[in-house]
MARVOTI-7079 format. One record per residue: residue number from 0; z, x, y of N, C-alpha, C, O in turn; residue in three letters. Coordinates in steps of 0.05 Angstrom, whole numbers, plus 5000, padded with zeros to 4 digits. Each point is the difference from the previous one (the first is absolute). Layout:
residues N
<num->NUM | nzz->Z | nxx->X | nyy->Y | cazz->Z | caxx->X | cayy->Y | czz->Z | cxx->X | cyy->Y | ozz->Z | oxx->X | oyy->Y | residuo->ala>
...
//
This chain:
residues 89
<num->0 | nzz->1036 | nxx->2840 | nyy->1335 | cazz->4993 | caxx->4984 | cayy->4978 | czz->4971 | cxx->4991 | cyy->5000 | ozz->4985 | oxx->5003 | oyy->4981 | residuo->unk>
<num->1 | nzz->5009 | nxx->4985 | nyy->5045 | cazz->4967 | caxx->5006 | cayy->4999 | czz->4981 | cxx->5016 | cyy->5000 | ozz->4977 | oxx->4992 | oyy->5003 | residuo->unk>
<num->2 | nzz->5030 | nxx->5035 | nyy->4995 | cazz->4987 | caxx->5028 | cayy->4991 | czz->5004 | cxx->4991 | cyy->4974 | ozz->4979 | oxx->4992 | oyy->4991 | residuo->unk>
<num->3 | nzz->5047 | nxx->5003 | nyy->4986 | cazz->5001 | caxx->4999 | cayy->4976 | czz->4977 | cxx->4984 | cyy->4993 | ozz->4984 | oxx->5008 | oyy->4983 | residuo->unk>
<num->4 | nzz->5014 | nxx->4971 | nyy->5030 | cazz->4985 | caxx->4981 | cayy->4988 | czz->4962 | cxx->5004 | cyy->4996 | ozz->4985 | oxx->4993 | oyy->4982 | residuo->unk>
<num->5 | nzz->5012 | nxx->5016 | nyy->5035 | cazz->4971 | caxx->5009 | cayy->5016 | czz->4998 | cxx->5024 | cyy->4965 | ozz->4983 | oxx->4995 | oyy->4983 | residuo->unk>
<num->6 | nzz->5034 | nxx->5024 | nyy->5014 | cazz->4991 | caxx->5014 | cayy->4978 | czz->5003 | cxx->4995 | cyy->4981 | ozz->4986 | oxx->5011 | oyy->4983 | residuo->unk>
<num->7 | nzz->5036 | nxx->4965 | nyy->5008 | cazz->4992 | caxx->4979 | cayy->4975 | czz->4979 | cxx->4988 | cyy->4992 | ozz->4992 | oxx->4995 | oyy->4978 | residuo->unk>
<num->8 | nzz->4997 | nxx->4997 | nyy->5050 | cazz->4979 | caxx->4973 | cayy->4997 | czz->4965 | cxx->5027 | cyy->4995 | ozz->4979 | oxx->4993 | oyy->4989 | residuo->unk>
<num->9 | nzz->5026 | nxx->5030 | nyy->5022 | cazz->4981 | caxx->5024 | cayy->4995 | czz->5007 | cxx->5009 | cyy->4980 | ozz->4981 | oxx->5006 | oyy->4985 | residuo->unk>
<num->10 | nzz->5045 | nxx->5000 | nyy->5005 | cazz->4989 | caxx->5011 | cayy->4971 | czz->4993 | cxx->4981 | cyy->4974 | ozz->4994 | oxx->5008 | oyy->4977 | residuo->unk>
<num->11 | nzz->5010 | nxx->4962 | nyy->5033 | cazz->4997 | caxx->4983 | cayy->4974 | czz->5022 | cxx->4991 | cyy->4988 | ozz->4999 | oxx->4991 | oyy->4977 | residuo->unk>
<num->12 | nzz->5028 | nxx->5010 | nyy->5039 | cazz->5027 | caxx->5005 | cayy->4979 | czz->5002 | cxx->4968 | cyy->4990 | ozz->4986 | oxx->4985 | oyy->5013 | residuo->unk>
<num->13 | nzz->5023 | nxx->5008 | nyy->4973 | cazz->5009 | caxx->4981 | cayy->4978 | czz->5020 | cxx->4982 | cyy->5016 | ozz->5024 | oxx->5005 | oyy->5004 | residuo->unk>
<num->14 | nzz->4962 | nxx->4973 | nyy->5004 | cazz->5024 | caxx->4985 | cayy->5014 | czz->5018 | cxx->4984 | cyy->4988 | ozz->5014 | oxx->4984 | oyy->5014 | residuo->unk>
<num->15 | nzz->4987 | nxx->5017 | nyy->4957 | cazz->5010 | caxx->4988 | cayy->4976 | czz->5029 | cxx->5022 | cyy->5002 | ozz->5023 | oxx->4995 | oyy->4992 | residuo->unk>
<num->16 | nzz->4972 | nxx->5022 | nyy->5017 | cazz->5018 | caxx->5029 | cayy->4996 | czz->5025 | cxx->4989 | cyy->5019 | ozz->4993 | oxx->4993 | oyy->5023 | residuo->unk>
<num->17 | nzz->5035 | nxx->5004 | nyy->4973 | cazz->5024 | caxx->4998 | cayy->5016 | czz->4997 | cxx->5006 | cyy->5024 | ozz->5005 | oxx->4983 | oyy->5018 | residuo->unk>
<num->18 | nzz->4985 | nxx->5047 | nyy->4989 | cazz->5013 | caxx->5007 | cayy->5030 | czz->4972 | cxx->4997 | cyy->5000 | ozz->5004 | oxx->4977 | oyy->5007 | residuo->unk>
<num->19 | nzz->4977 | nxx->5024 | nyy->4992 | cazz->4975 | caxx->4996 | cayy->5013 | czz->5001 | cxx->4965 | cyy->5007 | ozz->5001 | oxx->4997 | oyy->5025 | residuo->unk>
<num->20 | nzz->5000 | nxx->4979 | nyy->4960 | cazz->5014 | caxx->4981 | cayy->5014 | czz->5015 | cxx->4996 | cyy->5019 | ozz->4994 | oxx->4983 | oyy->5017 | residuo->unk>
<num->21 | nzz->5035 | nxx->5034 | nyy->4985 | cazz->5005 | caxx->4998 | cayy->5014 | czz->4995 | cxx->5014 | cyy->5033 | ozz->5013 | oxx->4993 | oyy->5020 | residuo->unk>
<num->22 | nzz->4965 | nxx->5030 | nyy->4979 | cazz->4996 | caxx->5006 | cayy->5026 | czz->4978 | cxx->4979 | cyy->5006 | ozz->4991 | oxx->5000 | oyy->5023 | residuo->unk>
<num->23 | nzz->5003 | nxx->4989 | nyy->4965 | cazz->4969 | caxx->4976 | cayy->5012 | czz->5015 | cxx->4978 | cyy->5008 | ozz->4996 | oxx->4990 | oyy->5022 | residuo->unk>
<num->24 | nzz->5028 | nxx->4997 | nyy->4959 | cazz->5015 | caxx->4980 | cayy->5016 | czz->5014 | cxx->4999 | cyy->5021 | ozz->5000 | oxx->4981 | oyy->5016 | residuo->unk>
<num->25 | nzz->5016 | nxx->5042 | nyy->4987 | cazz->5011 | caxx->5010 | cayy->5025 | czz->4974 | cxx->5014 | cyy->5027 | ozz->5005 | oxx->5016 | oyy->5018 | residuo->unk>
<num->26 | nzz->4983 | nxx->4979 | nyy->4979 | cazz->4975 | caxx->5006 | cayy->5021 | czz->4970 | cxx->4990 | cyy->5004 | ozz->4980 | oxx->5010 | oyy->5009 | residuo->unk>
<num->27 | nzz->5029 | nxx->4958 | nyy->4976 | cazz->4979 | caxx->4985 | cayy->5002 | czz->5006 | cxx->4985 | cyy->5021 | ozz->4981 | oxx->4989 | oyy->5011 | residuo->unk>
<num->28 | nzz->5051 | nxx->5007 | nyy->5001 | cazz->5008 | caxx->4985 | cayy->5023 | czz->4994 | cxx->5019 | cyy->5025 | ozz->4998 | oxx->4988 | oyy->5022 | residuo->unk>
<num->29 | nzz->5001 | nxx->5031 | nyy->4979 | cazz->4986 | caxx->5029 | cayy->5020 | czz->4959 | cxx->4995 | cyy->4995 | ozz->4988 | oxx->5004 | oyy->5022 | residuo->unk>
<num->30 | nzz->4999 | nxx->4992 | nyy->4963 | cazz->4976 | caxx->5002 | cayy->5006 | czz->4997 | cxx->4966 | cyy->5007 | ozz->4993 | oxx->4989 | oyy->5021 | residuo->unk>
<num->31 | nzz->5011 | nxx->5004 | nyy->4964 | cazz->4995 | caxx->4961 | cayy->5003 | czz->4994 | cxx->4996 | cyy->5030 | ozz->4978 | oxx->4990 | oyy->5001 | residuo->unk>
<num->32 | nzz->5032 | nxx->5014 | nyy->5026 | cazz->4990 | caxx->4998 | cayy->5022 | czz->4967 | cxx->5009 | cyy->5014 | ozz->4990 | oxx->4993 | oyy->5021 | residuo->unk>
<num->33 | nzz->4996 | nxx->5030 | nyy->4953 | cazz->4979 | caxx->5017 | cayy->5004 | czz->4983 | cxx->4991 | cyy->4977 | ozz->4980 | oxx->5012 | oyy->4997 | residuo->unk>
<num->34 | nzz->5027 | nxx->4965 | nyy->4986 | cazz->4978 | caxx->4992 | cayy->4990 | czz->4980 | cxx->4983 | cyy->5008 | ozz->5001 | oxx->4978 | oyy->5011 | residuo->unk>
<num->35 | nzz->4978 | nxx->5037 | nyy->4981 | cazz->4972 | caxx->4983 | cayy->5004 | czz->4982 | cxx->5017 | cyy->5031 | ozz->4977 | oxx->4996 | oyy->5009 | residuo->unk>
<num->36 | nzz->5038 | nxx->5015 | nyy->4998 | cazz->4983 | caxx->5031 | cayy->5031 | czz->4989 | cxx->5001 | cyy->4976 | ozz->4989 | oxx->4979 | oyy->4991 | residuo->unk>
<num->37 | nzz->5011 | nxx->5044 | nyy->4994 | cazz->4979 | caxx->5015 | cayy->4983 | czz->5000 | cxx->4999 | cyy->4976 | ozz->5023 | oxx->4994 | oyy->4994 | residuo->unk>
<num->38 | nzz->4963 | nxx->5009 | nyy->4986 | cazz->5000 | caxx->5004 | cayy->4971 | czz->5006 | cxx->5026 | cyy->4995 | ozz->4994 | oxx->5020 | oyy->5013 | residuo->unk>
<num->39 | nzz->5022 | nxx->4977 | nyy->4962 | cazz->5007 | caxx->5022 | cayy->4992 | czz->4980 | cxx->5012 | cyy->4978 | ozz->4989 | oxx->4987 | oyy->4982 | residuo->unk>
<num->40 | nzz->5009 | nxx->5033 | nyy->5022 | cazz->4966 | caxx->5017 | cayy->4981 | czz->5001 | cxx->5010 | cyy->4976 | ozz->5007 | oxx->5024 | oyy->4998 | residuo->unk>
<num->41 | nzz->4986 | nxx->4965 | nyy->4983 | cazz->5000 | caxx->5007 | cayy->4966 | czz->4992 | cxx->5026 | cyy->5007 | ozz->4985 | oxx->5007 | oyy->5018 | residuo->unk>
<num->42 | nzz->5027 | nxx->5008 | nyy->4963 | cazz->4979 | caxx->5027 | cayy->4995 | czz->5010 | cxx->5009 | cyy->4973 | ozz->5006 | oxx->5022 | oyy->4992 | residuo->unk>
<num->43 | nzz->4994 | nxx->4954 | nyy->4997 | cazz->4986 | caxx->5005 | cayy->4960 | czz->5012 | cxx->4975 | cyy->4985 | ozz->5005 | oxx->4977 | oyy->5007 | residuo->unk>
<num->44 | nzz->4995 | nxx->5036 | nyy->4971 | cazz->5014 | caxx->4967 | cayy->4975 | czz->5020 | cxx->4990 | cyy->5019 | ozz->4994 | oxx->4984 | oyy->5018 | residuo->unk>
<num->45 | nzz->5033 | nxx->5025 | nyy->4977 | cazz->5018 | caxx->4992 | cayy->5016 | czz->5014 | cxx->5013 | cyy->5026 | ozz->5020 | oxx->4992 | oyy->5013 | residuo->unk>
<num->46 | nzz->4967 | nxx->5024 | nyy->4990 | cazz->5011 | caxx->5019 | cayy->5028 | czz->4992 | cxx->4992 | cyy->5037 | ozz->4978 | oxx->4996 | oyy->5010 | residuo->unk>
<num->47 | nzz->5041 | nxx->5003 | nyy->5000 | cazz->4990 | caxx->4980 | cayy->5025 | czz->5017 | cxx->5020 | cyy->5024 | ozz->5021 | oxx->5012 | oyy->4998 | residuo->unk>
<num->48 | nzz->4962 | nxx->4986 | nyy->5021 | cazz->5014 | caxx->5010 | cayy->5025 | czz->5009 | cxx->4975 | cyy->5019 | ozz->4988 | oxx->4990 | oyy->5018 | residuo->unk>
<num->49 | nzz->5039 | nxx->5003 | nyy->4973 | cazz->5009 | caxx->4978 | cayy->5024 | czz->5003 | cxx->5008 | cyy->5031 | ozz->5016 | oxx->5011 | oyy->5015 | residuo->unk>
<num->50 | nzz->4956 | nxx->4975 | nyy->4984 | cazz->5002 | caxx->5010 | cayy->5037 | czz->5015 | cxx->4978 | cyy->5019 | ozz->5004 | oxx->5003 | oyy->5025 | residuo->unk>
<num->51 | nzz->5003 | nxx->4977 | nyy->4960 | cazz->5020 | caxx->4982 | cayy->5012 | czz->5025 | cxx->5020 | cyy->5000 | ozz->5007 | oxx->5011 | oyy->5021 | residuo->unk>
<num->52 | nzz->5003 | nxx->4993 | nyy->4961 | cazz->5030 | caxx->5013 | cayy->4999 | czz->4996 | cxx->5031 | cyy->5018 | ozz->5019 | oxx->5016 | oyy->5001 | residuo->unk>
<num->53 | nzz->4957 | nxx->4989 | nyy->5011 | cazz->5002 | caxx->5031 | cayy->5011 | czz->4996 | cxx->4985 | cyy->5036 | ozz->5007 | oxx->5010 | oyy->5021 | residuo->unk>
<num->54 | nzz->4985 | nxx->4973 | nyy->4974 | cazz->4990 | caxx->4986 | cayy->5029 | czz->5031 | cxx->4989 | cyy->5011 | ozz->5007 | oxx->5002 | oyy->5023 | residuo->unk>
<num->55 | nzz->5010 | nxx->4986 | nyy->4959 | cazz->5032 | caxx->4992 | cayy->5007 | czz->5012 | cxx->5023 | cyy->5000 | ozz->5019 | oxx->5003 | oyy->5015 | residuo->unk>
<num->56 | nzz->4972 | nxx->5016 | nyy->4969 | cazz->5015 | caxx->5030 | cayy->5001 | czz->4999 | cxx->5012 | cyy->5029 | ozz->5020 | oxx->5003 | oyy->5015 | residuo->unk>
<num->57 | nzz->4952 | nxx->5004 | nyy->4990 | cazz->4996 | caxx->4997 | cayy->5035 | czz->5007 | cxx->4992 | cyy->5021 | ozz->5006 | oxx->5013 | oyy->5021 | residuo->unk>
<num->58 | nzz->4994 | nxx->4958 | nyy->4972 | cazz->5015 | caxx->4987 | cayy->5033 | czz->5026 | cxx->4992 | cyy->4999 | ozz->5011 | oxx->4983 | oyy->5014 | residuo->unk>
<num->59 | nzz->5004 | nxx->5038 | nyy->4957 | cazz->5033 | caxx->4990 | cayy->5001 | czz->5013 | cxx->5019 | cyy->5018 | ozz->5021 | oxx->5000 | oyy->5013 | residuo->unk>
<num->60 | nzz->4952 | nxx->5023 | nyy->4983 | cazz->5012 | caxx->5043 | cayy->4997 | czz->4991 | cxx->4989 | cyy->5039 | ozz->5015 | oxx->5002 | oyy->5019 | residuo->unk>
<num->61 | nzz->4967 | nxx->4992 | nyy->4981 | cazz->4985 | caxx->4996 | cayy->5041 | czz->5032 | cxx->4991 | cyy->5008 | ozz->5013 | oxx->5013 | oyy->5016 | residuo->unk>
<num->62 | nzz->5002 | nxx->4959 | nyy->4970 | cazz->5014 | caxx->4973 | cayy->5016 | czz->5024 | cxx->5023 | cyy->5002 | ozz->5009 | oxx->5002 | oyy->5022 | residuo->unk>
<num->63 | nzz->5002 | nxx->5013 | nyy->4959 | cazz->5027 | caxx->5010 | cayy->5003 | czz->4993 | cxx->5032 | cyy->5016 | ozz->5017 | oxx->5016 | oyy->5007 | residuo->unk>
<num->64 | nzz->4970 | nxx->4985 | nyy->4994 | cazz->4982 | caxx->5022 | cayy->5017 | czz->5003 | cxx->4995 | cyy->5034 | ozz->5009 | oxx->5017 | oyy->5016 | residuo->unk>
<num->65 | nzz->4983 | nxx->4955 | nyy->4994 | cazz->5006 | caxx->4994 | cayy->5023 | czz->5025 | cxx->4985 | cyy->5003 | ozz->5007 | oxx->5003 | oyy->5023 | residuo->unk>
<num->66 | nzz->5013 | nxx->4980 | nyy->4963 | cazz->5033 | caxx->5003 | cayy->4995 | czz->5010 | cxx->5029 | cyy->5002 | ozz->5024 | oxx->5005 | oyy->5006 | residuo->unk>
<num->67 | nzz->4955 | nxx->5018 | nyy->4988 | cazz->5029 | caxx->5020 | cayy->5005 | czz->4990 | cxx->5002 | cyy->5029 | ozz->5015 | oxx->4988 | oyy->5014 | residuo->unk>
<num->68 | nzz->4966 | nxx->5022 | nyy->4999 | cazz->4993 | caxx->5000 | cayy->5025 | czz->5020 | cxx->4987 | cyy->5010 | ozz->5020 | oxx->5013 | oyy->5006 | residuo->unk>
<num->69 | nzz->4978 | nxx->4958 | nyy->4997 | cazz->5022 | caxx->4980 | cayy->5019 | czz->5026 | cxx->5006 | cyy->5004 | ozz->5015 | oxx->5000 | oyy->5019 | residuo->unk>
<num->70 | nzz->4986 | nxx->5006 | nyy->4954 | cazz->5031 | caxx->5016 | cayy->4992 | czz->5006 | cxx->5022 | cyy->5021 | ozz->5019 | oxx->4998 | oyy->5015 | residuo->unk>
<num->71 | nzz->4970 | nxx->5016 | nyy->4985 | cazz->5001 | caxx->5030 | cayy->5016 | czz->5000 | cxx->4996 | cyy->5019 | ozz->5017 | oxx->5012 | oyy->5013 | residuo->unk>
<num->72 | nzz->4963 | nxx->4968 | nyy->5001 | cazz->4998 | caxx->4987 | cayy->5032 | czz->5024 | cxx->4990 | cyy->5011 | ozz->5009 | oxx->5005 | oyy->5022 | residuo->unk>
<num->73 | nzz->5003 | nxx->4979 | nyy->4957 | cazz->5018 | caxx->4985 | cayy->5002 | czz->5024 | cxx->5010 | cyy->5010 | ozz->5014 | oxx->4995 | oyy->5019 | residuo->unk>
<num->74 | nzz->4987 | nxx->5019 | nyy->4965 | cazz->5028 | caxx->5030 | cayy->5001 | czz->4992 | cxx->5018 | cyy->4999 | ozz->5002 | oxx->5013 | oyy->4979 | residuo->unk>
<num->75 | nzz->4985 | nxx->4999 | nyy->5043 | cazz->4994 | caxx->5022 | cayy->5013 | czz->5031 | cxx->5024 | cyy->4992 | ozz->4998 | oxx->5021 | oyy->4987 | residuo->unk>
<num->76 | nzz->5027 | nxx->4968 | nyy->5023 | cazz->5029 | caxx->5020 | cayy->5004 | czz->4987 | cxx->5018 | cyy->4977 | ozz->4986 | oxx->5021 | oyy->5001 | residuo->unk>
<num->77 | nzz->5023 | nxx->4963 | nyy->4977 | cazz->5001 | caxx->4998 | cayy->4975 | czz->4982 | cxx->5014 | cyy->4991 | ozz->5012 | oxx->5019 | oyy->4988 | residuo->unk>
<num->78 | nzz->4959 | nxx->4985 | nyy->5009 | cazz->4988 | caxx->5018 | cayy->5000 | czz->5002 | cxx->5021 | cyy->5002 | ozz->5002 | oxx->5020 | oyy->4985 | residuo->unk>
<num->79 | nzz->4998 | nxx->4974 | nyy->5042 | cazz->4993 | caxx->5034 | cayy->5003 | czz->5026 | cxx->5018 | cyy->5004 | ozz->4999 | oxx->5024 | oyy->5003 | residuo->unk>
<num->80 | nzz->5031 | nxx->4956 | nyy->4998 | cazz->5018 | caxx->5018 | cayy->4991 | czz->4998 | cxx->5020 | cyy->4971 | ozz->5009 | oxx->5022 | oyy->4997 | residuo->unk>
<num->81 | nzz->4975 | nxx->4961 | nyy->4984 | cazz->5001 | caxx->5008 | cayy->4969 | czz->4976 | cxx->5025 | cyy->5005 | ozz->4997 | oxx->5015 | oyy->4980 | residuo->unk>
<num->82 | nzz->4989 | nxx->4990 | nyy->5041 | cazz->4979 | caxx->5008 | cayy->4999 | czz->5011 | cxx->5027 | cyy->5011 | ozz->4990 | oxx->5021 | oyy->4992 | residuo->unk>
<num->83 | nzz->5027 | nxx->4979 | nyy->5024 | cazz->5011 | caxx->5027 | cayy->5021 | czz->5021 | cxx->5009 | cyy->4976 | ozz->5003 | oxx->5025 | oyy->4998 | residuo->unk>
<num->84 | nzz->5011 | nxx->4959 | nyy->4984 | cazz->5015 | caxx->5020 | cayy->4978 | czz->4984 | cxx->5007 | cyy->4982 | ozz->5007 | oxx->5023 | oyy->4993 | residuo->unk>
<num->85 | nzz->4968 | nxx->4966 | nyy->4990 | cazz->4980 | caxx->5020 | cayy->4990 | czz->5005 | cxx->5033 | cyy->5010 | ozz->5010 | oxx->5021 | oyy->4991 | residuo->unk>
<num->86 | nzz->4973 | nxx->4966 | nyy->5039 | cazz->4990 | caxx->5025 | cayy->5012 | czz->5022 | cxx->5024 | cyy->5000 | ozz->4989 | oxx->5021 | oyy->4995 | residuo->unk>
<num->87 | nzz->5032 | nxx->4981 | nyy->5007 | cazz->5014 | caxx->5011 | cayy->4998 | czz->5020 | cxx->5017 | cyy->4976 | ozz->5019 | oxx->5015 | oyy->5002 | residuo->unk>
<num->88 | nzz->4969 | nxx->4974 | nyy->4977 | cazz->5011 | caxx->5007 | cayy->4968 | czz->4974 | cxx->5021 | cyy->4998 | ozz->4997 | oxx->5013 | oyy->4979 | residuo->unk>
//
């Protein structure tokens, strides 16, 4: 949803528009923690690169990135049982 949003806020979309509303309200409680790091960069009348919403995009994709790690650590069996029936199909 914050990829959606990032190409809304770049192509200019109409936040007057139903579902364009609704992906900014449902993912204003996802960037709201990352406001005010950086400005986000006009690049024309109304077209903007939210680098807030790509910077929360970042360290959501990093946080569940090292959750799966732990995961795997965690339960090693489990792994790499799933990993030896791959290998074998």
């Amino acid at each position: 949803m914050l990829g959606i949003r990032i190409a809304f806020k770049l192509l200019a979309a109409n936040p007057a528009t139903p579902i364009v509303g609704v992906i900014y309200n449902l993912t204003d409680s996802l960037v709201k923690p990352f406001s005010g790091i950086f400005p986000n960069i006009s690049l024309g009348v109304s077209s903007t690169l939210d680098i807030v919403a790509l910077v929360a995009l970042l360290s959501y994709s990093f946080l569940f990135y090292l959750f799966a790690i732990f995961i795997k650590a965690a339960l090693p069996g489990i792994y790499h049982e799933e990993r030896i029936s791959h290998e074998h199909t």
